[in-house]
N, C-alpha and C positions, 0 to 999 in steps of 0.2 A: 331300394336298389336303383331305381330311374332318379331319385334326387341324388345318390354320389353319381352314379354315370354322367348327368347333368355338369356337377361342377368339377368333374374332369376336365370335360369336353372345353367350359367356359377356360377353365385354365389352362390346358396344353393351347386354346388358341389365342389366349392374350400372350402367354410367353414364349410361342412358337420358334422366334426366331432365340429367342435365349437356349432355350432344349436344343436346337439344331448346332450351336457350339461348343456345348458345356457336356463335360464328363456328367454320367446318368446311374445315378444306384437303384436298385428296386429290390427292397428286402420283403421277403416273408418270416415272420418270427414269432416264438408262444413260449410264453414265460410259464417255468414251471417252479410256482413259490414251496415247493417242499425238496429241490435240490438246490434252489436259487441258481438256474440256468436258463439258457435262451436257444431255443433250438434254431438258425436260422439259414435258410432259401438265400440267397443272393447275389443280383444278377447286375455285374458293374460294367458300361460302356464306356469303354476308353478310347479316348480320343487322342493320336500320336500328333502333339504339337510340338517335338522337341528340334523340327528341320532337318531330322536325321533317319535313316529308317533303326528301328531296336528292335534287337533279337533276344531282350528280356524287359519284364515289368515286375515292379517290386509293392509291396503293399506292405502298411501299416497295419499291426495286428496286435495291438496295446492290449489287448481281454489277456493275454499269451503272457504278459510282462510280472504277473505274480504269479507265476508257475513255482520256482522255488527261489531259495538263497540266493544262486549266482545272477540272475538275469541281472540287469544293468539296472533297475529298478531294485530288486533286492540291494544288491551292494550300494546303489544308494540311499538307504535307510539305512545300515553302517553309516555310513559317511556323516549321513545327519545325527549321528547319534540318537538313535533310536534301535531298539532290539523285537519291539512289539511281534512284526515280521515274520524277524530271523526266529522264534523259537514259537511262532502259530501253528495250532493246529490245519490241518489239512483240510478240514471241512470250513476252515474262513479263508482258505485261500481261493487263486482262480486260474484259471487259465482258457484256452482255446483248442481246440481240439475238429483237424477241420478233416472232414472223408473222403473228399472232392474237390477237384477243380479242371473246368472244362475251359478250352478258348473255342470261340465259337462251335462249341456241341460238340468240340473234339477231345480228347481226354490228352490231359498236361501234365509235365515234369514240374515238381514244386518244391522247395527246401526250404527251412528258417536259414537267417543268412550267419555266419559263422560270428562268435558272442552276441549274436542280436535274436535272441529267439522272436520277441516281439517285433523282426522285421520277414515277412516273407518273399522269397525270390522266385517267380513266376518263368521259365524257358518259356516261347513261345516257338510254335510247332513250325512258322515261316516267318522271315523277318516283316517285322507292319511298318510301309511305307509312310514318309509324313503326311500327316492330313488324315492320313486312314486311320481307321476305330475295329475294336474285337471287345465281342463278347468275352468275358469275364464271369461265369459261375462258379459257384462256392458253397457246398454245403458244410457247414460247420457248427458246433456245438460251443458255448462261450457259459464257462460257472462262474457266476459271480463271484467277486472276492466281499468280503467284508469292509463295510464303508469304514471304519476306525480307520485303515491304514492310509488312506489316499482322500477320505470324504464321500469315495464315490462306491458304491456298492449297494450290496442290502444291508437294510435296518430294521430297528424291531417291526417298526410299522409301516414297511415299505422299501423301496430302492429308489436310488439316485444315482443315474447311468450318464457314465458320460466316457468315449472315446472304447465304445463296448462294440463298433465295425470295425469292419477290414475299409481302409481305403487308400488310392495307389497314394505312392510316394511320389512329391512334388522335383517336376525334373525343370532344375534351372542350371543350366550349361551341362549340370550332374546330378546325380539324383541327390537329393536334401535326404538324406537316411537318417533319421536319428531315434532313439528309444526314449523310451518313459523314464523318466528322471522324477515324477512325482511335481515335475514344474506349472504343469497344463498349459505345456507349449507345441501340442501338433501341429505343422506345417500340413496346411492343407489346403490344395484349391477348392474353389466354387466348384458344387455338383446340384445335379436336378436330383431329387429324392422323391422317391414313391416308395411307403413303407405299410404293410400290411399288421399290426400289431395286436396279440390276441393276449388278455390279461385278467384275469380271477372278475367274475363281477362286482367283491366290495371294494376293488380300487378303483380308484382316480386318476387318467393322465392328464400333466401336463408339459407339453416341448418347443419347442422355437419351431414349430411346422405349422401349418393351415391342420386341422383334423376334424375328422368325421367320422362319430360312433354310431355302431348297429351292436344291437343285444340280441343276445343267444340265452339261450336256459341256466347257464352255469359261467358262463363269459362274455366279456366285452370286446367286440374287435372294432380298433379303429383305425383307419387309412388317415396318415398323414401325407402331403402332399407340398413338397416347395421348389420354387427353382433359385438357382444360384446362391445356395446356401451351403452351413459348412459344422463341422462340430455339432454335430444333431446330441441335443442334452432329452433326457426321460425321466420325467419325475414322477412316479408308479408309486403312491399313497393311498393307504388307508382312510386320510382324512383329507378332505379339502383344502390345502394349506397355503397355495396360492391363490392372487385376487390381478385382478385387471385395472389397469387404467389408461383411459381412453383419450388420447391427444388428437389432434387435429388429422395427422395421420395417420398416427401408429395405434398401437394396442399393447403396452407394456406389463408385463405378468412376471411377477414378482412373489416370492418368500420373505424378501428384506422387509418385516409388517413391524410395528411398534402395537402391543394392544392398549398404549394408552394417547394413544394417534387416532383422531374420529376419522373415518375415511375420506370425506370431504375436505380437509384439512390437508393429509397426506395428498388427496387428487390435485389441490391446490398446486404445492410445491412439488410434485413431479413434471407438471406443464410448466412450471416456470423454469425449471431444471431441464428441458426437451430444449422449451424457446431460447435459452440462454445457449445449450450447448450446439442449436441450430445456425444460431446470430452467426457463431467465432468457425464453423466448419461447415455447415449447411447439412442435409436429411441423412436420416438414416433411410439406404433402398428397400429396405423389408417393412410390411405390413406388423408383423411379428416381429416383438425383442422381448427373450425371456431372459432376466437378471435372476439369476441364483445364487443366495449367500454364498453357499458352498466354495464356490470358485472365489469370489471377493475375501472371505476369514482364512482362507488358506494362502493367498498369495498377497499379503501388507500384513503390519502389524497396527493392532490396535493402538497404539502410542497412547494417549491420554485418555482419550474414546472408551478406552478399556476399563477404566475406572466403571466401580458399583453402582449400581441406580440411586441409591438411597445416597450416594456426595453428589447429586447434582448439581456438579459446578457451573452447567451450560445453561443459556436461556434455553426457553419451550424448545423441545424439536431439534435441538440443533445438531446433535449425536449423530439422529436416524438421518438427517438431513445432511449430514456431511457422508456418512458411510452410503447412501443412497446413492447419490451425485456419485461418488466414487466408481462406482457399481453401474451407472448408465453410463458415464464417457467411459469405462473399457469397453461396453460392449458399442456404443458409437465408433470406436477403433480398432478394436481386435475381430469382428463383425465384421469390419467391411474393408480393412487396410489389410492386402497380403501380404504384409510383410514376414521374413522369416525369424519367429518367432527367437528363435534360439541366438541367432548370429547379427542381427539388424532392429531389435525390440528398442533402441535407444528414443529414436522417433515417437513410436505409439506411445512410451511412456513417460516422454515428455513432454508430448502435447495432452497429457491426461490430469499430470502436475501441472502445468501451467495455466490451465484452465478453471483447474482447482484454485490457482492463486487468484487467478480474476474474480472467480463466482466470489471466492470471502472477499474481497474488497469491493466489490458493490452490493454484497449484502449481508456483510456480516463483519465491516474492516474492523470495527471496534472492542470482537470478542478476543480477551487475553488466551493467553496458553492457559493461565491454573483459571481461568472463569471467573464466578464472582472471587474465588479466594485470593484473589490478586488487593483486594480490597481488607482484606482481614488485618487484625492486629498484629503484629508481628509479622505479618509478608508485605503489605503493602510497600514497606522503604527498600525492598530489596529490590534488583534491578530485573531480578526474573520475571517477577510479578506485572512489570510494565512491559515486556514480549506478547506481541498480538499474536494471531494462528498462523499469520505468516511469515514469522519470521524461526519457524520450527524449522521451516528447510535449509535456512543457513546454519543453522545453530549444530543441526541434525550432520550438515557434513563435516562442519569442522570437527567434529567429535570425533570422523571417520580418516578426514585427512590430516589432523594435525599426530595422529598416531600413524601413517603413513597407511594408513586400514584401506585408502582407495583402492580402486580400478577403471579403468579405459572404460570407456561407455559403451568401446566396441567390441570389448572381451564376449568371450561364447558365453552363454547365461549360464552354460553347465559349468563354469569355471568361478563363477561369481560366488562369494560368500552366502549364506542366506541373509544378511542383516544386508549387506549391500545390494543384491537382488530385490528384498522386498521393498528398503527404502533408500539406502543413498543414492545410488543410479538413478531409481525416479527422481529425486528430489535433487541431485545434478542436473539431469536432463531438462527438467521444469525450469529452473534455475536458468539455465543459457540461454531457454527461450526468453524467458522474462528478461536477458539481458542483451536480446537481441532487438526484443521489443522497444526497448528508453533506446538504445544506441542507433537503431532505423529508425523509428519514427512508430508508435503504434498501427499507422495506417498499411502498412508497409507488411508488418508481420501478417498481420490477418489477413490480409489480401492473400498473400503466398500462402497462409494456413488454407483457405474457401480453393485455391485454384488447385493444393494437392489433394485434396480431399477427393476434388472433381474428375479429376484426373486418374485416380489411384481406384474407386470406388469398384472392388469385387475383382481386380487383378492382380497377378501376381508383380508384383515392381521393388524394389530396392530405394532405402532410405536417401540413395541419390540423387530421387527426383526431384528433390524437395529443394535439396544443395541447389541443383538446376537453378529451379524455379524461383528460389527467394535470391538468388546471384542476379537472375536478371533484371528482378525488381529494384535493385539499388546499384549505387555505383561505387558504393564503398567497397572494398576489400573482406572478402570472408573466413581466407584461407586461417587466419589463425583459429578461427573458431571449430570448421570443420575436419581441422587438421588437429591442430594442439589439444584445443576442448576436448574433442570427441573423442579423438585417439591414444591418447594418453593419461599420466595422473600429474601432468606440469600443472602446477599452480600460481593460482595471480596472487603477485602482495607487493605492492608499490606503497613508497613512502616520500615522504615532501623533506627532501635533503637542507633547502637553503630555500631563504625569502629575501631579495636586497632592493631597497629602493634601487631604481635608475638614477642617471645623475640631475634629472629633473623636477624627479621626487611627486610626480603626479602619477607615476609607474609602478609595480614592485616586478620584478624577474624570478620566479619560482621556478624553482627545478626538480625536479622529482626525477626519483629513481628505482628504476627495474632489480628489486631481490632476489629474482628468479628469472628462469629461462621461456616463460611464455610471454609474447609481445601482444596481448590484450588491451582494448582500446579502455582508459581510465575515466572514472566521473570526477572532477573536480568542484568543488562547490567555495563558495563565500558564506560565512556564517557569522549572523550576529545574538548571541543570546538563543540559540541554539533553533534560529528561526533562517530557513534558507535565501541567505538574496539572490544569489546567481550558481546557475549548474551550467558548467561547459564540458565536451566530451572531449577526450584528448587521442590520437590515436596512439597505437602502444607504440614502446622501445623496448631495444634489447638489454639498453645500460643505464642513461640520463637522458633526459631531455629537457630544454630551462624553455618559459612560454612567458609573455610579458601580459603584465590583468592591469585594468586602469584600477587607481583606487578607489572605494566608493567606502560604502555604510555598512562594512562589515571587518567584525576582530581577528575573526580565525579562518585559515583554510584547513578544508578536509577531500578524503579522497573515500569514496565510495561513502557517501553521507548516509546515505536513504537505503546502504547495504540491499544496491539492488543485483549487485555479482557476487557469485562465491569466491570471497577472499580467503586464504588461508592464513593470514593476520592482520585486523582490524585495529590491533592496538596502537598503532604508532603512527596513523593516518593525522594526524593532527598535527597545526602549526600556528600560532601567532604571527599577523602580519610583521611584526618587529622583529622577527627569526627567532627570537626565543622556545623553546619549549613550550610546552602548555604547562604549567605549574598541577601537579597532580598531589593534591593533598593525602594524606594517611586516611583510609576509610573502615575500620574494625566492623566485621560481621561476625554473627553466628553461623555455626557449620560452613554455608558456600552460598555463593552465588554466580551467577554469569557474569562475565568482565563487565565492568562500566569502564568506557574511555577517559573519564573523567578522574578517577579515582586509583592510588596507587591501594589495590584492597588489599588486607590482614584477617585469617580467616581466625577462626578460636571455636572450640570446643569443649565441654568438661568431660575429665575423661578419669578412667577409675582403673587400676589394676589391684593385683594380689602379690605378695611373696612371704615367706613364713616369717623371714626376718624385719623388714619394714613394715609389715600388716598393709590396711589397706592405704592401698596410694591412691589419695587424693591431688588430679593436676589438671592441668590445661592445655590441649596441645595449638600452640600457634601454627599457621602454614598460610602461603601465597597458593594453594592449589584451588583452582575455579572448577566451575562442575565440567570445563574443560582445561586438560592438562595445559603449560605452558611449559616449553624446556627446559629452564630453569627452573628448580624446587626448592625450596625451604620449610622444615620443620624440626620446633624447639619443642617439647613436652617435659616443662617441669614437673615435679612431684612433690607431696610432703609426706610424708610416710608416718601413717600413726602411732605406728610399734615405736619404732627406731626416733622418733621426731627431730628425723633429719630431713634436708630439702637434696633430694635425688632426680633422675632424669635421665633423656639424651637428646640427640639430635640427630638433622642428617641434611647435607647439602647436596643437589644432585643435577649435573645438567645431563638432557639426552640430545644426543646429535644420531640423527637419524638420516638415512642413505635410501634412497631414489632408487630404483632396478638394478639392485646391488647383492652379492652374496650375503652380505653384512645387512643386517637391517637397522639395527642400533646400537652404538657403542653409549654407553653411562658412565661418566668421569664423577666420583663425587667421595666424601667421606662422611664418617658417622662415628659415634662416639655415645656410649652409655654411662653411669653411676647409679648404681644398689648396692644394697647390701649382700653376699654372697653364706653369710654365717652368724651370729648374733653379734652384733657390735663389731663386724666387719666388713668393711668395705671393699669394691673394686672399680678402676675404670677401664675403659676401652677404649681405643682409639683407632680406626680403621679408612685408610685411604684406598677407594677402590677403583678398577675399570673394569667394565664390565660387558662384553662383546655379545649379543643374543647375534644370530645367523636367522638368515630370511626361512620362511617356509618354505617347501615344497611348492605351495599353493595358497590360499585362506582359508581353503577346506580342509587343510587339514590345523587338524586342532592340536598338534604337537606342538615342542619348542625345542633348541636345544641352545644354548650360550657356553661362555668361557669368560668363568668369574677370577680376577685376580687382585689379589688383596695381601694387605700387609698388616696385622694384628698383634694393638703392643696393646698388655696387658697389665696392670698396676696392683697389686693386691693390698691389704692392708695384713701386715704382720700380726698376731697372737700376741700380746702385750708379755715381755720378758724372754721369746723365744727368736733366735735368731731368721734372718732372712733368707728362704730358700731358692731354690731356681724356679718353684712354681709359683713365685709371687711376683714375679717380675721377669717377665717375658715377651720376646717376640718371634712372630712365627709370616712366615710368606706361605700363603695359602694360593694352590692354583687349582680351581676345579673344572672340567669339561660336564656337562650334566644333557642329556637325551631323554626326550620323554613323547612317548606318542600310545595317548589315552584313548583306544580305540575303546566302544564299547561292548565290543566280545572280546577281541584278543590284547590286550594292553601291555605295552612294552617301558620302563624306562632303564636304562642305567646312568650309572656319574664313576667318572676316574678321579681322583681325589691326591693333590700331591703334597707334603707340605716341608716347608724347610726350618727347622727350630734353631734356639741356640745352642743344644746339643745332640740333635738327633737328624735324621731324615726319613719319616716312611712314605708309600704310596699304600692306595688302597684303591680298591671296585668295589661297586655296587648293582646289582641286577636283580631286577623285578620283572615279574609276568603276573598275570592276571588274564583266565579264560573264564567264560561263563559257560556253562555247557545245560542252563535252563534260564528261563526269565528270570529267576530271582539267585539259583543255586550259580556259585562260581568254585575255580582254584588258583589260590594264590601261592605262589614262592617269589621266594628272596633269596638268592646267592652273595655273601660278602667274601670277600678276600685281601687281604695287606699283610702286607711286611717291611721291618724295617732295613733301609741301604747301611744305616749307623744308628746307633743309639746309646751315648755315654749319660744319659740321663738317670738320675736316682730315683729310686720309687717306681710306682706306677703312675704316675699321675700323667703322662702322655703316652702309658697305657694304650692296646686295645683292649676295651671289657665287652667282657661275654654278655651282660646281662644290662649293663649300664654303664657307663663311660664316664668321664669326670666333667666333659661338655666346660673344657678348658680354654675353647674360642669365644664360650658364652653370646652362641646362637639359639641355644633351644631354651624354649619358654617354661622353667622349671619353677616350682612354687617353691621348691625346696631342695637346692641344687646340694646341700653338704646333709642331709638328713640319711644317715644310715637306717634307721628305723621310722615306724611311725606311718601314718597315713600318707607323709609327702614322700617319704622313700618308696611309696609302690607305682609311685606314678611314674609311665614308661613312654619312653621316645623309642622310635624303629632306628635305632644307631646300631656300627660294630658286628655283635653277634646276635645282636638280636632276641636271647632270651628270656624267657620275664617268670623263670623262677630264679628264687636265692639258693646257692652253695655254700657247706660249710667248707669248700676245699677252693683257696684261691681261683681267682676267675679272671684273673688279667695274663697277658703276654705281650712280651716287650722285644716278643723275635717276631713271629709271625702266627696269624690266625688266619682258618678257613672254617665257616659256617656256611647253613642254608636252614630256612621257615619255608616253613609252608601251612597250607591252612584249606581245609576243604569243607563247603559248606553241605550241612545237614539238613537244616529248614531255616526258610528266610536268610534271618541275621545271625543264624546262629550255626558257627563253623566248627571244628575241629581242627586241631594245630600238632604241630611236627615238629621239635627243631632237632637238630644235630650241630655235634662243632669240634673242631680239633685245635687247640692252644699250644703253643708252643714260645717257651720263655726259656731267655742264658742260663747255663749251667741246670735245666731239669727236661726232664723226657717230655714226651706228647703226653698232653692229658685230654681226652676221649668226654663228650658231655652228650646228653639226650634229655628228651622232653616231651612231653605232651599233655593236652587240656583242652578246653572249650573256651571259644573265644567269640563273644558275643561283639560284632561288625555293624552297630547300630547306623553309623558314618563312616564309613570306612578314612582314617587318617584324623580322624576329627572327635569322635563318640566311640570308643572301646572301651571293653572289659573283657580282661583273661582270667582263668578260671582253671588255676594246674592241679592236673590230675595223678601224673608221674613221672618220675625223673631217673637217672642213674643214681640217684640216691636214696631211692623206695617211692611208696606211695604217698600224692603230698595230701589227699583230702584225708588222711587216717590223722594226719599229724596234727595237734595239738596245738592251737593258736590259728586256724586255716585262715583266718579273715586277712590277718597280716598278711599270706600269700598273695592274696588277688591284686594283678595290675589291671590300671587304669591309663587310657589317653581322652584327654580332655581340652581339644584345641580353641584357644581364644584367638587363631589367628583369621583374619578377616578376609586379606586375598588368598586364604586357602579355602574358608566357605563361600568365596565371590565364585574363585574357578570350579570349586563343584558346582555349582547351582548353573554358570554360564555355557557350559560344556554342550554345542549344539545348537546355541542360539547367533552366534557370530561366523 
């Protein structure tokens, strides 16, 4: 007891005058591991700095935020699509549950604040003047929630506690209110912490505090103790899981362990990793930094890193040594920069990426993206293979903006995509630094990096000061950067229009030209043999600008050579001093690759399909598509078909013109055209010219779409040899579809209005679907269809609606065996019409109007029960009345089915005789249909 009283004493009087300004928490608390709760005491000084007097205080109370479904945390794990959550037991959820709360020993009025349960609103009993401080007690009870959901909870062998106090809410002009989004973005000031902490004796702590343990017969209590610190983390284990390493000042304690890292090795390169990230920003103030995976695997994506141990494509170390570094400059910036997390993170994390780009270039600049397999047979000539590790952040955004997927770097992070929060944003952010540094001067950046640093260290301040600061260090102009860059998603892509000698001819006058609307200052270079002679920096323009260069010992100019700014097209940067083009020969790849500037590429792959009538198709499909899109599209896929041994096929040409903060987000002008076989020894073609209008999201978060497809579908048949020519062998029809989809993962909504205009008929039609889940894996589906025809002088059915199967007369749906009335390829079922997927012996089309509904309710897992009903109605005969039902095994839904009819308005079908032939099947080989199941969540 006299050695903690001792290094109280030693620390309340080194940090004396720190305690005397800074808000004071002092908790008592005692885990109880068989409820997974925390009983705690605690008593918070609050200091009123807002220069105004407040007659309320508001506190953070995140433990509170997994109470149920609705909190702002619940809905969003919705958002993310994730269900885990939403259908948990009660006993892995958490919340806060608080009995008291006193302002200076007086008893106080307190409420969660309206949808923010996890924020509480504190009355206070007299207004507190500025400058003046009130007691803050609070008895309250905090259940752990289960670590699955957030990372942070209990575990089988322990807890990992983080954002598990109450602490006030940061008042800058207004109170910074915000809930748990699952981001691990609490805005928080610096406070002095004295925590009393009582825990089972077979665990372990460890936390970002100074502590000091005393044993008891049955527990361990330990006093932690820090000043001016913030986001207090508890790692309460079973086993001893963290290890220390000791730098000149600090004491780094860490989880992020390799066990085939000798410790000595590992101590090596985290002092080098301390010293490197000291050089570019100077100390961390705390004695203590604890780095916990947890927080690092939850907020980035593994990118390549993520690959198996056993492909060690990286030299020794370099994995733990790149995810480590990661992991110490966050907490070198989110540690000691107050920035507010949610509304101003552009800053911390772009100086976390741009430091990242330093560290590999002075020690690591040589390692590729794929590692050694850059060097393998078959990668090596491809241009991917020769991308070092830094040039992922360019690559990574164009991926983001050439699909118009950006955002503003100043957007609220709760509004950011997850793909763009964990990586584009940083790896923009990094990005501008890195092109702020070649465009000042290197000495220039860093200088303003070491003085904000100094400057900022444990207060609460706004990414402006930075603006400040590096504005005054140079004389150049910054506004475009902290304006356009940061504020928006304008993009830079300048191209070299003209190159003319002067009339001296010792000259050349180059003129370059602004694509776009951000006036970005340009790199210029001279280039012989792809070796640089001269770099000049150009400042930006809005239109053209023409610059006179002497001539020397160089063929070609280029504009951003060394791709040290995010360009949003790199490809047309090129120029021959004699004005000509760059001559870009044909270059054929397998599958894809990354643009080479050099090379007009041709991609090819062998590709394989099925149909009853051509057997298997054997072809090749050509295409210009790079592993990033380009707006213009080309692909040819001939075929030879082994049945038929005919050469079949199609095509498709397609540009997209995409719109900037627009209702519209892409219109698609393009056409497409098929040939197969439809029948034995019958052919068909198609010809279709289309536009195609997708409308912006709501958001990026949401994972809807809805477009306005319009097209025009001539179709060629080939005749029955001696039978004449009908109206369903040659045709055309103008197709207008509206289509809505928004794939929540509880409640799931789509429908499509469907128009079409033939050469002898007109119908419309709707389409509507839901999808509820009402358990983790149990859901209910229905479908509503409805159509009818405006005219219909057509003969037959053959533009028909069918009950059970359709004639798929546009020939969109991928049918193995689109004329088989019988047989294994006639059971195969598309979700068209009415939807049914038994056979009738009583007509099943109508050619006035139909109304159906499916539905389907699941029993266990994949395995549902199905419903249908339907009313047909065709010229000159009554309503005819249809029912069904059967088991329908949902293996992938849209993708992996099998129905399995039970009974119909026509008896019983498994009594009936031949049943095998009953059962339908869906079996999707289509690619962007298992791209979007699988992505659903990740973007």
């Amino acid at each position: 007891m006299i050695k903690k009283s001792v290094i109280i004493l030693v620390f309340l009087i080194c940090n004396y005058s720190l305690w005397a300004q800074t808000n004071a928490i002092t908790i008592n608390a005692e885990l109880d591991t068989v409820t997974h709760s925390l009983k705690i005491q605690q008593q918070t000084i609050y200091i009123n700095k807002t220069g105004s007097p407040l007659t309320s205080i508001y506190l953070h109370n995140w433990a509170n935020s997994f109470k149920d479904n609705n909190t702002p945390l619940g809905k969003r794990f919705i958002n993310d699509y994730k269900k885990d959550f939403y259908f948990s037991d009660k006993k892995d959820r958490g919340y806060s549950k608080i009995y008291n709360i006193t302002l200076n020993k007086q008893p106080a009025s307190f409420s969660n604040v309206k949808n923010k349960p996890d924020v509480v609103k504190v009355t206070l009993n007299t207004p507190l003047s500025n400058k003046d401080s009130v007691l803050i007690t609070a008895t309250y009870k905090v259940k752990i929630p289960n670590a699955k959901f957030t990372g942070y909870g209990w575990r089988k062998k322990g807890y990992h506690l983080r954002f598990w106090y109450m602490t006030p809410v940061v008042f800058n002009k207004k109170w910074e209110i915000m809930s748990n989004l699952n981001m691990d973005d609490l805005y928080e000031d610096v406070t002095n912490f004295e925590i009393n902490l009582k825990i089972p004796k077979s665990y372990y702590l460890e936390s970002n505090l100074y502590q000091y343990k005393s044993e008891n017969d049955k527990t361990n209590s330990f006093y932690l103790v820090g000043s001016k610190k913030k986001d207090i983390i508890l790692n309460i284990h079973q086993e001893k899981i963290f290890k220390s390493f000791l730098t000149n000042y600090t004491e780094i304690k860490t989880d992020i362990l390799h066990k085939k890292i000798p410790f000595q090795e590992a101590h090596e390169i985290v002092n080098k990793q301390v010293n490197f990230i000291e050089e570019y920003i100077g100390k961390h103030p705390h004695v203590e930094v604890l780095v916990d995976g947890t927080t690092v695997n939850k907020n980035s994506l593994k990118e390549l890193y993520g690959l198996p141990d056993w492909l060690k494509p990286y030299p020794k170390n370099f994995r733990w040594e790149m995810r480590f570094f990661q992991a110490l400059t966050s907490k070198y910036l989110h540690d000691v920069l107050l920035l507010n997390p949610r509304k101003d993170y552009w800053l911390a994390d772009g100086i976390q990426t741009f430091l990242m780009i330093e560290y590999i270039n002075k020690y690591h600049k040589d390692v590729t993206l794929l590692g050694k397999y850059s060097d393998y047979w078959g990668i090596r000539n491809y241009n991917i293979s020769k991308l070092k590790q830094n040039d992922k952040y360019l690559f990574f955004y164009q991926l983001s903006a050439r699909k118009f997927y950006d955002q503003p770097l100043n957007t609220n992070a709760a509004a950011l995509s997850n793909f763009n929060r964990k990586v584009i944003n940083k790896y923009k952010a990094g990005l501008g630094l890195q092109y702020l540094q070649d465009y000042l001067g290197d000495s220039i950046l860093k200088k303003s990096l070491r003085e904000f640093y100094a400057a900022s260290k444990l207060k609460t301040i706004k990414s402006t000061l930075f603006n400040s600061i590096i504005t005054n260090n140079t004389h150049k102009n910054l506004d475009w950067f902290f304006n356009d860059y940061i504020k928006t998603t304008k993009k830079i892509d300048y191209k070299i229009t003209k190159v003319k000698p002067n009339d001296n001819n010792d000259s050349i006058n180059v003129t370059i030209k602004n694509k776009r609307d951000i006036a970005a200052p340009v790199a210029l270079y001279g280039v012989s043999k792809k070796n640089i002679v001269f770099k000049k920096w150009i400042d930006g323009t809005d239109s053209t600008k023409t610059i006179t260069l002497k001539k020397g010992n160089y063929q070609k100019l280029a504009l951003n050579y060394e791709q040290i700014y995010p360009e949003f097209n790199s490809f047309d940067n090129f120029r021959n001093i004699n004005n000509t083009l760059i001559n870009k020969p044909l270059q054929f790849r397998l599958l894809k690759d990354v643009e080479n500037p050099y090379y007009n590429q041709i991609f090819f792959k062998p590709d394989i399909d099925y149909n009853l009538y051509d057997g298997v198709l054997l072809g090749v499909n050509l295409n210009n598509r790079h592993i990033i899109d380009r707006n213009f599209m080309i692909s040819l896929t001939p075929y030879y078909g082994t049945k038929s041994n005919n050469f079949t096929g199609g095509f498709s040409l397609r540009y997209n013109h995409y719109f900037d903060n627009h209702t519209i987000y892409r219109i698609a002008y393009g056409v497409s055209g098929s040939n197969f076989d439809y029948a034995p020894n019958l052919g068909y073609n198609t010809f279709s010219p289309y536009i195609n209008v997708s409308f912006r999201r709501n958001s990026l978060r949401d994972v809807g779409f809805k477009y306005l497809l319009n097209r025009v579908i001539y179709v060629n048949k080939d005749t029955p040899i001696g039978e004449p020519t009908r109206e369903s062998d040659k045709y055309t029809i103008a197709n207008f579809r509206f289509v809505y989809s928004k794939p929540d993962v509880i409640k799931s909504t789509q429908y499509a209005l469907n128009v079409e205009l033939g050469n002898n008929f007109t119908k419309l039609s709707g389409d509507y679907r839901y999808r509820e889940f009402f358990d983790d894996n149990r859901s209910f589906d229905l479908r509503l269809f409805g159509g009818f025809f405006i005219n219909n002088n057509s003969n037959g059915d053959y533009f028909s609606f069918g009950l059970n199967r359709g004639t798929d007369y546009l020939f969109e749906q991928n049918l193995f065996g689109r004329s088989e009335e019988t047989g294994i390829f006639s059971q195969q079922f598309v979700i068209a019409d009415g939807g049914f997927k038994s056979f009738f012996k009583t007509p099943s089309f109508a050619n006035q109007f139909i109304l159906s509904g499916n539905s389907s309710v699941s029993i266990w897992n994949w395995v549902e029960f199905y419903n249908d009903a339907a009313i047909l109605k065709s010229n000159n005969t009554s309503m005819r009345y249809y029912y069904e039902n059967g088991i329908r095994l949902n293996f992938i839904p849209e993708i992996f089915e099998f129905y399995l009819p039970i009974y119909t308005n026509e008896g019983w079908q498994i009594s009936e005789p031949g049943y095998p032939a009953k059962v339908r099947f869906i079996i999707s080989t289509s690619l962007d249909r298992i791209y979007n199941f699988i992505r659903r969540g990740l973007l």
